[in-house]
ROVEXDREN-909278 format. One record per residue: residue number from 1; residue in one letter; x, y, z of N, C-alpha, C in turn. Coordinates in nm, 3 decimals. Example, Ala and Ser with C-alpha at 12.3 -4.5 7.8 and 13.67 -1.06 7.14 Angstrom:
2
SITE  num  residuo      npx      npy      npz     capx     capy     capz      cpx      cpy      cpz
SITE    1        A    1.319   -0.569    0.780    1.230   -0.450    0.780    1.320   -0.330    0.780
SITE    2        S    1.285   -0.225    0.708    1.367   -0.106    0.714    1.290    0.003    0.787
//
This chain:
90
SITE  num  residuo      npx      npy      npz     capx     capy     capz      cpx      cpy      cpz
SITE    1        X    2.409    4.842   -3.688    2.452    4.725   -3.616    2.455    4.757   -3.467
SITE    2        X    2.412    4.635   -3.378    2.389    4.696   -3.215    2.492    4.581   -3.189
SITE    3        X    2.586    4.638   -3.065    2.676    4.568   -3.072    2.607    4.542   -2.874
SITE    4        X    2.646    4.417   -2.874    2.536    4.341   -2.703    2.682    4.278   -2.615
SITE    5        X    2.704    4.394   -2.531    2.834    4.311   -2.393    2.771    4.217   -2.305
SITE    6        X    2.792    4.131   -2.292    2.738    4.056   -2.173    2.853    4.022   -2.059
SITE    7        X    2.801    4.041   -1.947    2.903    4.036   -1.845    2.854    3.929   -1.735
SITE    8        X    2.909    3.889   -1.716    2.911    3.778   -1.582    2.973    3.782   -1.450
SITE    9        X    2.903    3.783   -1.319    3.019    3.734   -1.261    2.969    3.666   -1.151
SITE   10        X    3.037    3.609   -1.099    3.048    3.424   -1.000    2.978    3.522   -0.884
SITE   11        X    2.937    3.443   -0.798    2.896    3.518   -0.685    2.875    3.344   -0.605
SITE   12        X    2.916    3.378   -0.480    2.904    3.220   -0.360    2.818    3.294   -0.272
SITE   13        X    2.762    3.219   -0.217    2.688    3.247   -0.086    2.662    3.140    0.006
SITE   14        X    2.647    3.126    0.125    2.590    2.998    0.170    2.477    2.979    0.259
SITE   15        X    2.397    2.894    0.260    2.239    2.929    0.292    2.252    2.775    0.389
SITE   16        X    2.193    2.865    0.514    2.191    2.736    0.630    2.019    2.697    0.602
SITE   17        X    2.006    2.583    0.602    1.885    2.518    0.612    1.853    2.430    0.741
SITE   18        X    1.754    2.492    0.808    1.703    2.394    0.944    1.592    2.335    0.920
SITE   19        X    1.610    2.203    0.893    1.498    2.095    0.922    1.396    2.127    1.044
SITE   20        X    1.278    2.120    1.007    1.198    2.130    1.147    1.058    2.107    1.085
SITE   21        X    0.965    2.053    1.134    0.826    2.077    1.174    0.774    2.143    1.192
SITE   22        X    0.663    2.189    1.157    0.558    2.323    1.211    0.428    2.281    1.191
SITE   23        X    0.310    2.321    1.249    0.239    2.291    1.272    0.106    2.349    1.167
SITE   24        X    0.075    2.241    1.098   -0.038    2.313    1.031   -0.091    2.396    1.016
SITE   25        X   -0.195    2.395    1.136   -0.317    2.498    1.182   -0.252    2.614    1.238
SITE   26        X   -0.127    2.605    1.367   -0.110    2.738    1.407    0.020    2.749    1.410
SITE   27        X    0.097    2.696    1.324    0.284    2.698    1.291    0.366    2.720    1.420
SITE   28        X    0.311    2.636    1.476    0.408    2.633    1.623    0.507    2.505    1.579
SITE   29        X    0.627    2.560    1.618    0.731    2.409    1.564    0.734    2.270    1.662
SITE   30        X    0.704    2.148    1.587    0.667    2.059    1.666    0.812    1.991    1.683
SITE   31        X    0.850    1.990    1.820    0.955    1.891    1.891    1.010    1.785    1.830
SITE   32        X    1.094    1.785    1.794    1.182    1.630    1.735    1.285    1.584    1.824
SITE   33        X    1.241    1.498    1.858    1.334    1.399    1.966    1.403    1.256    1.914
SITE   34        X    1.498    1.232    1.950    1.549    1.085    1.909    1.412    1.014    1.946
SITE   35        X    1.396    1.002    2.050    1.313    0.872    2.155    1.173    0.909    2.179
SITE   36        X    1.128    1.064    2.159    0.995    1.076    2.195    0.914    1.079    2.041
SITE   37        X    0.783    1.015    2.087    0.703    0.979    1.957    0.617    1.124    1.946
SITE   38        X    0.586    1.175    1.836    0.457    1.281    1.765    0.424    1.230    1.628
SITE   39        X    0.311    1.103    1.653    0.258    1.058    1.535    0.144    1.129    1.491
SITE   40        X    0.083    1.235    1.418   -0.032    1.258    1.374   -0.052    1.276    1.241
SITE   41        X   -0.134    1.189    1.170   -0.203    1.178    1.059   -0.347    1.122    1.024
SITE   42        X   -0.402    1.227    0.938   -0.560    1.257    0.956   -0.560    1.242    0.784
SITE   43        X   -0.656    1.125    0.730   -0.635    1.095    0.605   -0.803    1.053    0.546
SITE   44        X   -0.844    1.048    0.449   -0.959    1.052    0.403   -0.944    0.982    0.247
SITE   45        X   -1.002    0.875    0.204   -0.970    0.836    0.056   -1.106    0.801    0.031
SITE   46        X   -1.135    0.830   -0.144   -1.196    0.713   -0.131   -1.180    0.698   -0.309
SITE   47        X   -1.251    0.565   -0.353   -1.264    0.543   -0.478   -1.255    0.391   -0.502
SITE   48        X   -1.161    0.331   -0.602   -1.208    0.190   -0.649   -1.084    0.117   -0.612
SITE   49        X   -1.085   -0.040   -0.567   -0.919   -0.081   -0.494   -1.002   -0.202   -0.588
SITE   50        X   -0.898   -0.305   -0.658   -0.942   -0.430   -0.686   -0.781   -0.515   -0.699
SITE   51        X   -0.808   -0.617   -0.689   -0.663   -0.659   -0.663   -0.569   -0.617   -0.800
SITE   52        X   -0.598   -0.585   -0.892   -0.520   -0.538   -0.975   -0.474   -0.427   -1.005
SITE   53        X   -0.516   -0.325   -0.917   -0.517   -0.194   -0.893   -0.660   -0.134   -0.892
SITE   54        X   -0.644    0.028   -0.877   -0.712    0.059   -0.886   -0.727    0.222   -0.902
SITE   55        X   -0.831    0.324   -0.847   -0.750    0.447   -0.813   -0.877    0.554   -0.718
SITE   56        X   -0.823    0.661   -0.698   -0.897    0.723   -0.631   -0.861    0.855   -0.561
SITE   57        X   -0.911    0.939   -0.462   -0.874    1.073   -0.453   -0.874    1.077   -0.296
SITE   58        X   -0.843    1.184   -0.238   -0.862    1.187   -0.080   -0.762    1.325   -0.044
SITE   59        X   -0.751    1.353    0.083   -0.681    1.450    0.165   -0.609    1.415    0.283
SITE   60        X   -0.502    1.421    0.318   -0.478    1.448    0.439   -0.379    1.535    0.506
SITE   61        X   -0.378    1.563    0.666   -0.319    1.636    0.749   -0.187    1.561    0.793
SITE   62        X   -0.075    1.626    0.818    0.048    1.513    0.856    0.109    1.588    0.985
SITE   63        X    0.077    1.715    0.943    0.174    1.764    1.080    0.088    1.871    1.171
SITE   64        X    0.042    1.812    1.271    0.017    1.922    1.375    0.050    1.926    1.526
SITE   65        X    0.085    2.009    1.592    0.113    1.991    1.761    0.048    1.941    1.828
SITE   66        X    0.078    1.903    1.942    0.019    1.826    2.053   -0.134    1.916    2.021
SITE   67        X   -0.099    2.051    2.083   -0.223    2.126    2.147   -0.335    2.143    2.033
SITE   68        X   -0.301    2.127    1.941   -0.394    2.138    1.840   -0.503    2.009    1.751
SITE   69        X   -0.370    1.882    1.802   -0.465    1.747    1.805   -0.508    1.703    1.909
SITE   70        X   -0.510    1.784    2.039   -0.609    1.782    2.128   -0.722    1.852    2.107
SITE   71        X   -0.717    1.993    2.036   -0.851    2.081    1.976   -0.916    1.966    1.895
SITE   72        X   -0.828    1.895    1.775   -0.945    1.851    1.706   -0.981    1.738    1.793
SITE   73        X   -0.937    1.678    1.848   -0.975    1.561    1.917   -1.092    1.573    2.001
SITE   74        X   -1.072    1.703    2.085   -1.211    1.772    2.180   -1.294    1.836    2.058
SITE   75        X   -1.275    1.896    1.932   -1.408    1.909    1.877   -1.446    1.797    1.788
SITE   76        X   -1.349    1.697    1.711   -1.437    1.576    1.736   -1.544    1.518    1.816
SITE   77        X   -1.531    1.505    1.938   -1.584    1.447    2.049   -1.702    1.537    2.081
SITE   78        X   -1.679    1.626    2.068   -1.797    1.756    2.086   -1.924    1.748    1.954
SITE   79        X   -1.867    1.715    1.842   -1.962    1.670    1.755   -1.972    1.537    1.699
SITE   80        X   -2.008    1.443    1.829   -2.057    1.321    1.802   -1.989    1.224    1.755
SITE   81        X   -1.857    1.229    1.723   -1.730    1.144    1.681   -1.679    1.013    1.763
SITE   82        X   -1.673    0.941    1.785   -1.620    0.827    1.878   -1.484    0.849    1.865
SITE   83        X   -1.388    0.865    1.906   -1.250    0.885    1.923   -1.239    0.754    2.065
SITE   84        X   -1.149    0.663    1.962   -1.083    0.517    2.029   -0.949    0.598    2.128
SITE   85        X   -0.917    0.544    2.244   -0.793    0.553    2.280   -0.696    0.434    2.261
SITE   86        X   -0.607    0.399    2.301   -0.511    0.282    2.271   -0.390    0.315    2.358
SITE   87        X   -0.304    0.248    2.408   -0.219    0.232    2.479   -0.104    0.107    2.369
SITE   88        X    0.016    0.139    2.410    0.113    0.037    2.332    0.273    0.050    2.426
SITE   89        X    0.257   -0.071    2.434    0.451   -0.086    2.503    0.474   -0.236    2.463
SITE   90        X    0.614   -0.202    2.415    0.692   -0.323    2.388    0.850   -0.314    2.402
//
């Protein structure tokens, strides 16, 4: 007969978690401001939409820094891409 102790014991710890952003391509942490905007999202779908549904597959990018959606933006533009600008105030 094998006789089996099992022992336990409690243990607490506490683990700080910081919310933040980082940057895709080169993990630089991107700025969070109440009032200043960093919208970037780079999205690709494709497949079947009919008004009753439908479905399909795709990719996209959600978080990268200024300096790095200026890289893709200049190598966009560098290989033949039309990149729109836009302006907005209200």
């Amino acid at each position: 007969m094998t006789t089996i102790i099992l022992e336990s014991k409690e243990v607490t710890s506490t683990v700080v978690v910081k919310a933040k952003y980082v940057c895709d391509r080169c993990g630089a942490e991107i700025p969070s401001h109440l009032y200043n905007v960093h919208d970037f999202t780079l999205t690709f779908e494709r497949g079947t939409s009919y008004p009753d549904g439908g479905n399909g597959d795709g990719w996209h990018v959600n978080d990268m820094c200024q300096n790095c959606v200026m890289w893709l933006r200049n190598l966009l533009i560098a290989n033949g891409v039309k990149v729109e600008t836009f302006e907005w105030d209200y």
